[in-house]
C-alpha positions as CSV (number, residue, x, y, z in Angstrom):
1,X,-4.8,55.7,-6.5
2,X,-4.8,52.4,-4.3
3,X,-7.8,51.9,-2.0
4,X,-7.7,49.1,0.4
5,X,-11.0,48.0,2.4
6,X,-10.9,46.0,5.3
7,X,-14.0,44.3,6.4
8,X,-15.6,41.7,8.7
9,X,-15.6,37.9,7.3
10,X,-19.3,38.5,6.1
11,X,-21.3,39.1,3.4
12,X,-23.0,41.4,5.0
13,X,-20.0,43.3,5.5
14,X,-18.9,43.1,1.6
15,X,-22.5,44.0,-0.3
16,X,-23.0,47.4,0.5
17,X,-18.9,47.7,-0.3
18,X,-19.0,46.1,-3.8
19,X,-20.5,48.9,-5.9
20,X,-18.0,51.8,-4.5
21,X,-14.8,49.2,-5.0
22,X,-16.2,48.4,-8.5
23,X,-17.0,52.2,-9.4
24,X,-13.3,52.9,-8.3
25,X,-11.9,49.6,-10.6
26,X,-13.5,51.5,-13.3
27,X,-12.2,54.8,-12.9
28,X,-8.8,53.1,-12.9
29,X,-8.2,53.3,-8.9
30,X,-6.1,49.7,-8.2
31,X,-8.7,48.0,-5.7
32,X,-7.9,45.4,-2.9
33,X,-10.3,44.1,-0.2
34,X,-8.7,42.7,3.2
35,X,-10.5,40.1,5.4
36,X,-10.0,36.7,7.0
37,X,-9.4,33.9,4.0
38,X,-12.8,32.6,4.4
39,X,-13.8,35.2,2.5
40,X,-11.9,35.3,-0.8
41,X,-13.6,33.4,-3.3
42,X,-16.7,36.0,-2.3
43,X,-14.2,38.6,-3.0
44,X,-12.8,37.0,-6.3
45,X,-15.6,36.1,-7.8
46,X,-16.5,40.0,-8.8
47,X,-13.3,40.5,-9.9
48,X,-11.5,42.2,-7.1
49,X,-8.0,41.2,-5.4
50,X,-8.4,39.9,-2.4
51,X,-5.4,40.1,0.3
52,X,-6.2,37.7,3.4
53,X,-5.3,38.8,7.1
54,X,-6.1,38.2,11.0
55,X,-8.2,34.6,11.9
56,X,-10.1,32.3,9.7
57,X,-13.5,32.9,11.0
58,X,-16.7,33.9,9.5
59,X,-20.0,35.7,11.4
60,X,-21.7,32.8,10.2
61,X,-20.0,29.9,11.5
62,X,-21.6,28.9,14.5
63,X,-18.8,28.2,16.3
64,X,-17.4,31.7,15.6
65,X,-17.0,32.8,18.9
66,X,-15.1,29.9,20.3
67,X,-12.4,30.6,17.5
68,X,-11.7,33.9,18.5
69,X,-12.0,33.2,22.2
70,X,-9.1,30.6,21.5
71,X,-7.1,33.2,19.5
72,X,-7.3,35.4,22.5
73,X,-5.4,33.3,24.9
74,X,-8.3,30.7,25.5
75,X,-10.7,33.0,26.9
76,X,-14.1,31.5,27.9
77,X,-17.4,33.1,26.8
78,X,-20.3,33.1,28.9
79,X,-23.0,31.2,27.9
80,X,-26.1,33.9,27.5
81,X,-29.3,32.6,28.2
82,X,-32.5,34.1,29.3
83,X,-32.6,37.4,31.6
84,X,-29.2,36.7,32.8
85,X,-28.0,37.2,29.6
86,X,-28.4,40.5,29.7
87,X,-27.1,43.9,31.4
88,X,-28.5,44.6,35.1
């Protein structure tokens, strides 16, 4: 069987995914993992292909959000600070 995961540029994102892709490798299952390029040599480094796709961002790049606000179009995010930050 092929099993491709996708996940979110973040280690967070690839832990709790790295036993269930390894169990699969060993039970002869051809494993892939998907996410922005930032995140191959995470990926590669236990072994599993990596394909890249979508934006080169990462959840812990401060400037995270600016890059996808520029991939959408140049969209401008808020600033968020104090109460006005958050929901009525």
């Amino acid at each position: 069987m092929r099993v491709l995961f996708t996940l979110l540029p973040a280690r967070g994102s690839l832990q709790p995914l790295l036993p269930v892709a390894e169990a699969m490798r060993a039970r002869g299952h051809q494993v892939a993992l998907c996410s922005a390029p930032r995140l191959r040599g995470d990926v590669e480094a236990h072994g599993l292909a990596f394909l890249p796709a979508g934006l080169d961002w990462h959840v812990s790049d401060p400037d995270y959000i600016d890059v996808l606000c520029r991939a959408a179009g140049g969209l401008a995010f808020p600033p968020l600070a104090g109460e006005e930050g958050l929901p009525g």
